[in-house]
KOLDOMI-559038 format. One line per 8 residues: number of its first residue (from 0); their letters; for each residue x, y, z negated of N, C-alpha, C. Coordinates in steps of 0.2 Angstrom, whole numbers, always signed. Each point is the difference from the previous one (the first is absolute). Layout:
N
NUM) A) X/Y/Z/X/Y/Z/X/Y/Z | ...;
//
This chain:
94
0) XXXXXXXX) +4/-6/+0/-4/+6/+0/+4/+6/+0 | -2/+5/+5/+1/+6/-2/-1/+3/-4 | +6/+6/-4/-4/+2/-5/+2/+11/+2 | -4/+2/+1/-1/+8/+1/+1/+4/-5 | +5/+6/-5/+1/+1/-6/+0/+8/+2 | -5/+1/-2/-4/+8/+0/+4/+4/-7 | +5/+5/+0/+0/+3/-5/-1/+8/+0 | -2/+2/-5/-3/+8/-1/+4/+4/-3;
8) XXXXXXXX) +1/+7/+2/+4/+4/-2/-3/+2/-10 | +6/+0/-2/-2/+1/-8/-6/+5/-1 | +1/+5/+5/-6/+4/-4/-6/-3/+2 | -1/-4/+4/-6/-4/+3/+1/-6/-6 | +1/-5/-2/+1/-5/-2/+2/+5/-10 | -7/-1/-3/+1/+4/-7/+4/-6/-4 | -3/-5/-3/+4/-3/-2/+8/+0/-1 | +2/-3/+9/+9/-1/-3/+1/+7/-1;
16) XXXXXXXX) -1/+6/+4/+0/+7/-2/+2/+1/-9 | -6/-2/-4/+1/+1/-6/+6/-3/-4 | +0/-8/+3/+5/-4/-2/+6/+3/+0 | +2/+3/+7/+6/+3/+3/+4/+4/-5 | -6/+5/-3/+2/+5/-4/+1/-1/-8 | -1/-7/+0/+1/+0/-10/+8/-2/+0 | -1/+5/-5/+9/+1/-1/+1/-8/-6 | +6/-2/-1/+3/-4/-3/+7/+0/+0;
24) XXXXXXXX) +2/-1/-7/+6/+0/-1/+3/-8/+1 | +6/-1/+4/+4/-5/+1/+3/-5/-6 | +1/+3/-5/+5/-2/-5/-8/-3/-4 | -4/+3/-1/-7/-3/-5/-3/-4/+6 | +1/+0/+7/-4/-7/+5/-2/-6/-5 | +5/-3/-5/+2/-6/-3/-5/-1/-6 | -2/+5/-3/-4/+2/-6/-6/+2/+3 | -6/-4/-3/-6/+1/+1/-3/+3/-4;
32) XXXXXXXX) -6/+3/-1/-2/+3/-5/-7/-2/-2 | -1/-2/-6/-4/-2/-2/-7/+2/-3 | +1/+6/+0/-4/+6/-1/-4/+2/+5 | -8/+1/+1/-3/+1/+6/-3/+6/-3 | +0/+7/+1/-5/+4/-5/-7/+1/+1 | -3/-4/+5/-7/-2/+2/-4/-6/-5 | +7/-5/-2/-4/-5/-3/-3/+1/-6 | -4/-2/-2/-6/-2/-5/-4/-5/-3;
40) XXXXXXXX) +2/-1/-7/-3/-6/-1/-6/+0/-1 | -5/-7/+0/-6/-1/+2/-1/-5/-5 | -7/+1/-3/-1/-7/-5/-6/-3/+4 | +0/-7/-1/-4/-5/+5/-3/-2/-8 | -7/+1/-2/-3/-3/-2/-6/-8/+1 | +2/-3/-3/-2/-7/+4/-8/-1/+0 | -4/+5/-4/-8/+0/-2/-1/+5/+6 | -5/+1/+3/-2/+5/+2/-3/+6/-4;
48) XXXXXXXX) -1/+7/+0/-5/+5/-4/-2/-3/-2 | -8/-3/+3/-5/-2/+0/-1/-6/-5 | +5/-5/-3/-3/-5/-2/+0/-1/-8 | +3/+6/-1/-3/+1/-10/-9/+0/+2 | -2/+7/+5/-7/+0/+1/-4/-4/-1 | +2/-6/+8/-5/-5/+0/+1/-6/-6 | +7/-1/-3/-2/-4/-6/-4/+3/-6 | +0/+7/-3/-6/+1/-3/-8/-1/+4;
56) XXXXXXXX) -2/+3/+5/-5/-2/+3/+0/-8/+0 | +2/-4/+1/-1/-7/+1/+1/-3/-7 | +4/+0/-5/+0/-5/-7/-1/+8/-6 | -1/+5/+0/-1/+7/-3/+7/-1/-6 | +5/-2/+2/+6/+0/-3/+4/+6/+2 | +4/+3/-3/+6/+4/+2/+7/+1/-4 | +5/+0/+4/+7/-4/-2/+1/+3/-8 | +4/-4/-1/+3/+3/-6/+4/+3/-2;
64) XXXXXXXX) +3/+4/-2/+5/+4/-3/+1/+8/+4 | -8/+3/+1/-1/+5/+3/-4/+5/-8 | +4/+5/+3/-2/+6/-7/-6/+3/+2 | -3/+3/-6/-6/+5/+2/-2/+2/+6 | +6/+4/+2/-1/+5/+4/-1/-5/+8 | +4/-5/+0/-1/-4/+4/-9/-1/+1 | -1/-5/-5/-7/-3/+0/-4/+5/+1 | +1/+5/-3/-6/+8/+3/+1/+1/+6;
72) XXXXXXXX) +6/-1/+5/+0/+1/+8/-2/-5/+3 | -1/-5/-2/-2/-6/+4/-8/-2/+0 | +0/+2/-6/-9/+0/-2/-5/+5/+5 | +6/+7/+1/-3/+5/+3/-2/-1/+6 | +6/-4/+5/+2/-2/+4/-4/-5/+4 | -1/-7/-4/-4/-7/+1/-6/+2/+1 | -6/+7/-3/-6/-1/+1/-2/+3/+7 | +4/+1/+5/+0/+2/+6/+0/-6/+4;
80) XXXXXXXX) +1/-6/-2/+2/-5/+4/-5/-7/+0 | -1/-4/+2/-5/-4/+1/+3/-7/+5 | +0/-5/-4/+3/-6/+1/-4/-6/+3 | -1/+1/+7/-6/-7/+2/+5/-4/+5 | +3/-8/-5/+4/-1/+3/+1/-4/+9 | +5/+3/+2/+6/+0/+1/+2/+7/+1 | -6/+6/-1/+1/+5/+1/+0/+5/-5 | +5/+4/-1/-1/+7/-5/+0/+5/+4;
88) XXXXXX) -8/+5/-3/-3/+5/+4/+2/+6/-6 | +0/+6/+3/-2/+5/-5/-3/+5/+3 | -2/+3/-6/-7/+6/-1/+2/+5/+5 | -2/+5/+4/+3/+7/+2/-6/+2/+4 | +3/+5/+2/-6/+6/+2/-2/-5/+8 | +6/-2/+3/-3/-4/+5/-8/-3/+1;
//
C-alpha cells in the first residue's frame, strides 16, 4: 500500500504548534514531576445519597451513631420522599 503524508504548517496544525513552544529544561528531562496542580482528590462513597432514605422508608430504621443535628436534617429531609418499591419518588412543586 501506498501511503500519502499530508503535513500542515504549525500555525495551521494547533496542537504540535503548542507542543513546539513548551519550554524544558535538558538537565531535569530525567526528573519527572510528580505534582499536577490540577489534581484533586475525590471520595467514592460505596452507598449511594439516597440509601440511608429508602432504608428508613422501608424498615423506619436510621444508622447509628448520627448526632442531633443530623437526625433533625434527615427527618426534615425524608418527609419529601416516598418509597413504592423499586422506586423512590419525591414531593416537589412538579
Amino acid at each position: 500500500m501506498d501511503y500519502e503524508i499530508k503535513d500542515k504548517k504549525g500555525s495551521e496544525n494547533l496542537v504540535a504548534d503548542h507542543l513546539s513552544r513548551i519550554l524544558y529544561d535538558r538537565e531535569s528531562e530525567s526528573n519527572v514531576s510528580e505534582y499536577f496542580p490540577d489534581e484533586q482528590s475525590y471520595v467514592v462513597h460505596p452507598d449511594p445519597w439516597y440509601a440511608d432514605i429508602v432504608n428508613y422508608l422501608d424498615s423506619s430504621r436510621i444508622p447509628e451513631g448520627w448526632t442531633k443535628n443530623d437526625r433533625d436534617r434527615f427527618f426534615h429531609l425524608v418527609k419529601f420522599f416516598i418509597w413504592n418499591d423499586p422506586y423512590l419518588f419525591k414531593y416537589c412543586s412538579d
